[in-house]
N, C-alpha and C positions, 0 to 999 in steps of 0.2 A: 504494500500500500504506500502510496506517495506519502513523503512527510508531508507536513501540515501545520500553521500557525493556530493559536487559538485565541482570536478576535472577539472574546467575551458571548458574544451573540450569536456568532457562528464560527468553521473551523474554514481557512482557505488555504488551500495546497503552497508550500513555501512557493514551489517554481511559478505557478501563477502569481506570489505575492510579486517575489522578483520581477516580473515581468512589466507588471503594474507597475512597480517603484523605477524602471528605469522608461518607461515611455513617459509616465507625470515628469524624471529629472527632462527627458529630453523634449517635450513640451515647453518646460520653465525654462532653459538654455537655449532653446530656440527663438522663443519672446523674447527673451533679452535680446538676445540678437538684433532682430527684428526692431525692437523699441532705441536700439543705439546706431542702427545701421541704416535703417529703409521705415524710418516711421513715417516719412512723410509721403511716401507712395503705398504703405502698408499698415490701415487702421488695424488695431486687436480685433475688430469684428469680423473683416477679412480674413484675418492669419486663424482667428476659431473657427471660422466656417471650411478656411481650406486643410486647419486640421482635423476636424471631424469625417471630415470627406475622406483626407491620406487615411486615416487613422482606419475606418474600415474598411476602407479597400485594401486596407496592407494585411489586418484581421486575417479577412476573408483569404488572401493570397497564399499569405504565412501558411495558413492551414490545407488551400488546395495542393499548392504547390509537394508541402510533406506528405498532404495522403496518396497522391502521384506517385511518389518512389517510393511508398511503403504500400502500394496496391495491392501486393498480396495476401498482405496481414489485413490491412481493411475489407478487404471481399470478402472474406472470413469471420471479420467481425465489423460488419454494418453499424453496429448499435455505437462504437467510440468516435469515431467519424466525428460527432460535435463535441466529442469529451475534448475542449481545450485546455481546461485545466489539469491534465494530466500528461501533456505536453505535447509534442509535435508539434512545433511552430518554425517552421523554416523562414530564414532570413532571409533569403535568396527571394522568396517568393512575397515574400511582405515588401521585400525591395521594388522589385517590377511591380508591382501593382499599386503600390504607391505612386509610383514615379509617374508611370500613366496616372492617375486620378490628381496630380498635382499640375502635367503638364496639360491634361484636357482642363481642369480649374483655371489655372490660368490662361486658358486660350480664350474661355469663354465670359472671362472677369476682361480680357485684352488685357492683361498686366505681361510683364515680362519675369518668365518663371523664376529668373537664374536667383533674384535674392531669395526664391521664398526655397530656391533649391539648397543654396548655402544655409541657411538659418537649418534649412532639412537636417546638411550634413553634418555640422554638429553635435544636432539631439541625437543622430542617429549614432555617433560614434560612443557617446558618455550612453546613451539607453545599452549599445549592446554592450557595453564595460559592464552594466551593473546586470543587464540578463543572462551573461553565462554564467554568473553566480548560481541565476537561478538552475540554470542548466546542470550545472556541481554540485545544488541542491538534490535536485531530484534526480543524479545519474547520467542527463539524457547528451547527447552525444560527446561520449566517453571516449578516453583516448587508447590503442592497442595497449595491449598487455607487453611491457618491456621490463629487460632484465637491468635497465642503466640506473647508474648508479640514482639518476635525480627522480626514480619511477617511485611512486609514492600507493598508497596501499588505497584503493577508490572504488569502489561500486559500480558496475556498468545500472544499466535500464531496469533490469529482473534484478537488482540486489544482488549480482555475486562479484565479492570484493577480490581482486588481483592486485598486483605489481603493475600501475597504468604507467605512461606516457601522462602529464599534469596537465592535459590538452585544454579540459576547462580554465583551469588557472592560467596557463599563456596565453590565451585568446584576450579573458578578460584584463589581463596585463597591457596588451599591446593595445587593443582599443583605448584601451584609459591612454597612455601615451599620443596614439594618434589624435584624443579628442586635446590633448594639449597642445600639440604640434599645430592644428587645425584652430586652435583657440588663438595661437603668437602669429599664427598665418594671418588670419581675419584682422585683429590688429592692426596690421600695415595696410589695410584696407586696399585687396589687389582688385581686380577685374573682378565684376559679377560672374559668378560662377566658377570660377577657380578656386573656393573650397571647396564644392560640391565633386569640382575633377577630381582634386585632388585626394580628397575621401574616398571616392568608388575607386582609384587606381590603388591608393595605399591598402587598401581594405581589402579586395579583390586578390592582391598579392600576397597576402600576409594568409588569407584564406585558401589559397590555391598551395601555397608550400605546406600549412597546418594538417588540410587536408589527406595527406601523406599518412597522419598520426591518427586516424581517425577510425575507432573500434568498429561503431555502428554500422549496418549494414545496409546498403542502398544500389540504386542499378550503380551500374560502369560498363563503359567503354574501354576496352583493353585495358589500361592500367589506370585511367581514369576517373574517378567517380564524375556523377553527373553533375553533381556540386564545381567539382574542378573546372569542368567542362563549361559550364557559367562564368565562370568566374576570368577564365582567359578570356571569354568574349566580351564582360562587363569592363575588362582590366581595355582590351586592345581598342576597346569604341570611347573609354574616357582620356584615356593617353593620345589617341589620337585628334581627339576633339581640343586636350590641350593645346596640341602641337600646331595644330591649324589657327587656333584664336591667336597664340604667341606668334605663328608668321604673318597672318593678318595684323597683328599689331605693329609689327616691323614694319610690314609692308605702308602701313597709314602713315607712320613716322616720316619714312624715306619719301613718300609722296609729299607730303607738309615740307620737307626739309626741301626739297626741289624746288617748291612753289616760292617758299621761301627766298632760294637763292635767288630764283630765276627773275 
C-alpha cells in the first residue's frame, strides 16, 4: 500500500502530496516571474486562467501518456487507469500537452507565448525538484539495482528493497540546480524564450543520460526507452530553435550595423 500523510480529516498518498506541493511551488515561482518580468503585458487573471488551462491539460497528458507505455498492465487492470494518486504520472506527457494548451492559449489571447513559456520553465524545473521526492516516496521510477559503491538500499514500485542506483535523489538534485541556473539566467533578463530553450535542452539531457539508470519497465526501441527517444527529439527541436533565434539575432545586428555605417 502507498505511504500516506494523515491530514486530520483525511489520509493523502505522500506521492500525491509531493506532487501537489511542487506544482503550488511552481505556480508561486512562476507569478513571481511573471509579476517582475511581463506584468504589464500579463495580468494575474490571465496567467490563472492560462494556468488552469496548462495545469489540466498537462493532468490529463501526465496520465495518458504513462498508461500508453504501461498498456499492458492497464488492459488488465481497467479499474486504476484514474487511480492518480497512486502514481503514474509521466512528465514527458504533462510536458507536450501543456505546451500545446499554453501555445493554443496564447494564440487565441494573440499574446506572445515565449514569456508565459519562461515563467512555465521555471515552475517547471523547482515543481519537478520537489516531485521526484515524491516519486522516492512512493518507489515509482526507481533506479536499477547496482553493486556501486554510492547504490543505496531503496524500494522499487511492489516494495522490494535492493542495492539501487539513487536515480530519485539525482534527478531531484539536478533539477533543483537547473531551476537555479535558470533562476541567475532570467536575471540578466535574455530574449523571451531562452529560459524556456534552455530548460527543455538542459532537462531533456540530463533525462536522456538518467534514463540509462532506470529500473522501471517500459517499451524501447533497441537500446532505447521510449522516454529516451522523446527526449533526443525535445532536446534537438529546442537546441535548434536556440540556435536559429541567436543567428537571427546576429543577423539583425549586422543589418542595423550596415544601415548604420552606410
Amino acid at each position: 500500500m502507498p505511504p500516506t500523510l494523515d491530514l486530520l480529516f483525511f489520509e493523502l498518498p505522500t506521492y500525491t502530496a509531493f506532487v501537489l506541493l511542487g506544482i503550488g511551488t511552481g505556480l508561486g515561482v512562476a507569478f513571481g516571474y511573471v509579476r517582475k518580468r511581463a506584468r504589464r503585458t500579463i495580468s494575474p487573471p490571465v496567467f490563472l486562467s492560462a494556468a488552469l488551462i496548462v495545469f489540466v491539460a498537462a493532468w490529463l497528458g501526465a496520465r495518458a501518456y504513462h498508461v500508453a507505455l504501461n498498456w499492458d498492465y492497464y488492459s488488465a487492470h481497467p479499474e486504476t487507469i484514474a487511480q492518480f494518486g497512486a502514481g503514474g504520472l509521466a512528465m514527458r506527457g504533462a510536458f507536450i500537452a501543456g505546451f500545446v494548451a499554453l501555445a493554443m492559449y496564447a494564440r487565441v489571447r494573440n499574446m506572445r507565448w515565449t514569456k508565459l513559456a519562461d515563467a512555465a520553465a521555471l515552475g517547471l524545473a523547482v515543481g519537478q525538484a520537489i516531485g521526484w521526492l515524491g516519486a522516492l516516496a512512493r518507489g515509482a521510477n526507481y533506479g536499477v539495482v547496482s553493486d556501486a559503491p554510492f547504490a543505496l538500499e531503496l524500494p522499487d514500485v511492489y516494495g522490494l528493497v535492493a542495492p539501487r542506483f539513487p536515480l530519485q535523489h539525482l534527478t531531484s538534485g539536478v533539477f533543483a540546480l537547473l531551476f537555479i541556473g535558470l533562476l541567475l539566467l532570467a536575471m540578466s533578463k535574455p530574449r523571451a524564450g531562452t529560459v524556456f530553450g534552455v530548460y527543455v535542452c538542459v532537462s531533456a539531457a540530463a533525462n536522456f543520460v538518467l534514463g540509462f539508470q532506470r529500473g522501471d519497465e517500459t517499451l524501447t526501441v533497441g537500446m532505447l526507452r521510449i522516454d529516451q527517444i522523446v527526449d533526443m527529439l525535445l532536446f534537438a527541436l529546442s537546441a535548434s530553435a536556440l540556435v536559429w533565434t541567436r543567428l537571427r539575432k546576429s543577423e539583425q545586428r549586422r543589418l542595423e550595423f550596415t544601415e548604420s555605417v552606410g
